[in-house]
C-alpha positions in Angstrom: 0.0 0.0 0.0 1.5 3.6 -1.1 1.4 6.1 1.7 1.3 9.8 0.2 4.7 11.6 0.7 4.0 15.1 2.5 6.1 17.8 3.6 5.9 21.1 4.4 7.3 24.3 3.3 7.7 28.0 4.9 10.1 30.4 2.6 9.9 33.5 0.8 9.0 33.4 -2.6 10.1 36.9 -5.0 7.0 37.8 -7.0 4.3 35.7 -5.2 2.4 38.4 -3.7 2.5 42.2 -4.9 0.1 45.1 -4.0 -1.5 46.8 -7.1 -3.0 50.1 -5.5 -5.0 49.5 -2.0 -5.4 45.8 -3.7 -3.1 42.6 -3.0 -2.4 40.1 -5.3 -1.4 36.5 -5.0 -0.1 34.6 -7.4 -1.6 31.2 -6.5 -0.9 29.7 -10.2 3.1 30.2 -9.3 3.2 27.6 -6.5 0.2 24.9 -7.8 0.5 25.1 -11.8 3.1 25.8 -14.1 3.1 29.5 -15.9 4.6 28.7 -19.5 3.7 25.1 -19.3 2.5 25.5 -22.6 1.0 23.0 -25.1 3.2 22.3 -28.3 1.9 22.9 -31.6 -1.3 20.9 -32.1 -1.6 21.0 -36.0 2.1 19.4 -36.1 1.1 15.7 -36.7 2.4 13.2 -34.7 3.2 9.8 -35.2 5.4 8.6 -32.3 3.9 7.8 -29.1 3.9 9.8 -25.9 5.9 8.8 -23.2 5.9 10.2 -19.6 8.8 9.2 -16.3 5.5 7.4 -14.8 2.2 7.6 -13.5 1.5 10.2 -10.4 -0.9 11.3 -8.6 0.3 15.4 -7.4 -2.1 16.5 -4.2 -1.2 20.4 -3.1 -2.9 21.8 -0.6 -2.0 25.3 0.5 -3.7 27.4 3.1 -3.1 31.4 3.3 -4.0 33.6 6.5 -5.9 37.2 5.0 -4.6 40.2 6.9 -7.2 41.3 9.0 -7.5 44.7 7.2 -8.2 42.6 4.0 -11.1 40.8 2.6 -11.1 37.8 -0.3 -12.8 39.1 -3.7 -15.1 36.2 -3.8 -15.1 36.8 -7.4 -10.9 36.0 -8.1 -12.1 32.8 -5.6 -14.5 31.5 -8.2 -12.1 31.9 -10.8 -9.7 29.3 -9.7 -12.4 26.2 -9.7 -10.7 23.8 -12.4 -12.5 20.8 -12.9 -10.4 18.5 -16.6 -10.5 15.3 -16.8 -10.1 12.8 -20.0 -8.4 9.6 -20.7 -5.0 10.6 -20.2 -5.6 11.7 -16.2 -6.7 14.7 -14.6 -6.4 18.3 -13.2 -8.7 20.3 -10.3 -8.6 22.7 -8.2 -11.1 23.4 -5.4 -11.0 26.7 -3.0 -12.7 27.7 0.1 -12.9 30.7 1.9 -13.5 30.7 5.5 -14.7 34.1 6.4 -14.8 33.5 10.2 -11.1 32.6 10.4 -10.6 34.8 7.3 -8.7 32.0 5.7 -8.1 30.9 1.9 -7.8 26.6 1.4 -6.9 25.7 -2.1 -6.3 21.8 -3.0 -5.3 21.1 -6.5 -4.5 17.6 -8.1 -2.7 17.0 -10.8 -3.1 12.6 -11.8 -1.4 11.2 -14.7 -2.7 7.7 -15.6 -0.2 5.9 -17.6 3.6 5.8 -18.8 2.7 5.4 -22.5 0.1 7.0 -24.4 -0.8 6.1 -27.9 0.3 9.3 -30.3 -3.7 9.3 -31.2 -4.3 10.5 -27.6 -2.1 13.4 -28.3 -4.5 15.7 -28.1 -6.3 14.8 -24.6 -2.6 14.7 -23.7 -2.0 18.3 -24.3 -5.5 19.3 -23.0 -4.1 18.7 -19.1 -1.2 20.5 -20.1 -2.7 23.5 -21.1 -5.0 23.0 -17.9 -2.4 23.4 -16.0 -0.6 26.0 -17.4 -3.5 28.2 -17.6 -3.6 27.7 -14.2 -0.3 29.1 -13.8 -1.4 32.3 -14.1 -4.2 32.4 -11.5 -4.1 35.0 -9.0 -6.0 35.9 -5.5 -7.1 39.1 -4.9 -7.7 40.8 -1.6 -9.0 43.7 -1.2 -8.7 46.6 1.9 -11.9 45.7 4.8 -15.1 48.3 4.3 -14.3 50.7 6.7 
């Protein structure tokens, strides 16, 4: 029976969060997706299969404390529900927002099924890649409390 591998990290990351105005952003797409993970050209025909180091099954779960001056925008929340799945494995992202501890929750998975994929699936391939790098560039926006 596999146990999941876990750890924990605590650091400073250059970039992650910067303030735009009265307005802070978080770059929550840096530390769960992959920004310039980008899909190779799909109208290149391919007749080679796709091989991959192994199947995997990526679980992140990441929890942020608001500033109590600062409120979610429910709205940039909503934005980062992913929900892809195909043949080839899967991608989601779910976030919560607990207003009484004023704390953001986001789990994402990333599951690839197989080592080899038939070049036919090429396409579904690249769909959870592009998934995830769209993800990439998801961001969390607090905004100052109503005074």
């Amino acid at each position: 029976e596999y146990k999941p591998f876990e750890y924990r990290i605590t650091g400073n990351i250059d970039g992650l969060i910067t303030n735009v105005g009265d307005e802070i952003l978080i770059k929550i797409g840096n530390l769960v997706g992959a920004a310039g993970y980008s899909s190779i050209n799909r109208n290149k025909p391919r007749d080679l299969d796709i091989y991959t180091p192994s199947p995997y099954n990526q679980r992140y779960t990441l929890t942020f404390k608001v500033p109590d001056e600062y409120i979610l925008d429910t709205e940039s929340l909503n934005n980062l529900q992913v929900n892809k799945a195909n043949l080839c494995g899967s991608y989601f992202v779910q976030t919560t927002y607990d207003q009484e501890k004023n704390e953001i929750k986001v789990i994402a998975n990333r599951r690839n099924n197989r080592t080899i994929y038939p070049y036919k699936m090429w396409n579904e391939f690249l769909d959870l890649r592009d998934a995830v790098s769209e993800f990439g560039d998801a961001t969390l926006i607090l905004i100052p409390k109503p005074q």
